[in-house]
C-alpha positions as CSV (number, residue, x, y, z in Angstrom):
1,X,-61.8,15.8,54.3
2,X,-60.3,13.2,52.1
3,X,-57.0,12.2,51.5
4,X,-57.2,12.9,47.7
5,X,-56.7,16.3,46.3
6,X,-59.1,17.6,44.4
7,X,-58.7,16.7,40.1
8,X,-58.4,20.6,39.1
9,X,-58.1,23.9,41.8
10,X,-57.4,27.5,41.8
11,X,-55.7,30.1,43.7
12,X,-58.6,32.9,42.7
13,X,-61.8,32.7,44.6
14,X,-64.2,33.9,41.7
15,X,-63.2,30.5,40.2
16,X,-65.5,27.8,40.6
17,X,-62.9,25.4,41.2
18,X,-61.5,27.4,43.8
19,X,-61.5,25.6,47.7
20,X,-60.6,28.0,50.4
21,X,-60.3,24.6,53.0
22,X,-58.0,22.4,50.4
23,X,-56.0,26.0,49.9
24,X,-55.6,26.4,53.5
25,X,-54.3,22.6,54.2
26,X,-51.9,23.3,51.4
27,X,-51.2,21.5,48.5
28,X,-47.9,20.3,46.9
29,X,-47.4,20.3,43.1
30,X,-44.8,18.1,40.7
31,X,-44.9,19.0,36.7
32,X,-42.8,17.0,35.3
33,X,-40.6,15.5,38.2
34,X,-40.1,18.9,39.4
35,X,-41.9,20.7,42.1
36,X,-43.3,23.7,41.4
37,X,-44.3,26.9,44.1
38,X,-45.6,29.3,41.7
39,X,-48.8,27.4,40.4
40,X,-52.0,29.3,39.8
41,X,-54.4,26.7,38.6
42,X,-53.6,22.8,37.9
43,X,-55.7,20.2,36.5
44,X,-54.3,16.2,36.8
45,X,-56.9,14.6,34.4
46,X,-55.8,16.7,31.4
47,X,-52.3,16.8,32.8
48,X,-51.9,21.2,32.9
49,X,-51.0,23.6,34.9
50,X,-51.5,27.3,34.5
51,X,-47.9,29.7,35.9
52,X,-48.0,32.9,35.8
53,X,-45.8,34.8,32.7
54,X,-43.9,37.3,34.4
55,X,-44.8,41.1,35.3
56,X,-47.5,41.3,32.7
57,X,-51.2,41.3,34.0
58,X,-54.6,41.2,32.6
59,X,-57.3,43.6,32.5
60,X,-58.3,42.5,36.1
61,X,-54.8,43.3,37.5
62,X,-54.1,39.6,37.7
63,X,-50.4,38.3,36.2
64,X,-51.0,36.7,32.7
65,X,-50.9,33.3,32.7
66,X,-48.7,30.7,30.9
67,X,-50.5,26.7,30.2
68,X,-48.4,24.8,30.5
69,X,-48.9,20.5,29.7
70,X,-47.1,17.7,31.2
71,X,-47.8,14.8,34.2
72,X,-49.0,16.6,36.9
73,X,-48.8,14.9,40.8
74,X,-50.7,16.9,43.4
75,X,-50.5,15.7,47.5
76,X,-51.6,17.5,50.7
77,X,-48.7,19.1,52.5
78,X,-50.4,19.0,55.8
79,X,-52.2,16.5,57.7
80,X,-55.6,17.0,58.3
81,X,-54.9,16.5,62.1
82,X,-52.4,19.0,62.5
């Protein structure tokens, strides 16, 4: 594995930017100098991230989801060693 996060992930596996090994090393995310825990989807090259929009879901049962666009910092919270 490299060091660098990938540019764009997802939490939902029927993505196709969706990487069950990057997922399980775990990934930290900053939008605009703030961390954030509740991010669904992030992309750093078109500086985005996708939050969910409170209780309201979608026709798949998944929580609507709020784009929302600002610098974006990504970084592995694990080391690959551990």
């Amino acid at each position: 594995m490299t060091d660098t996060p990938p540019d764009r992930l997802s939490i939902y596996p029927d993505s196709p930017f969706y990487d069950y090994d990057v997922l399980a090393r775990g990934i930290g995310v900053r939008f605009r100098g703030e961390e954030k825990t509740t991010v669904e989807e992030y992309c750093i090259s078109e500086g985005w991230i996708k939050v969910s929009a409170g209780k309201a879901v979608d026709r798949k049962g998944r929580p609507l989801q709020l784009t929302l666009k600002g610098p974006v910092e990504v970084w592995y919270k694990e080391d690959p060693a551990a």
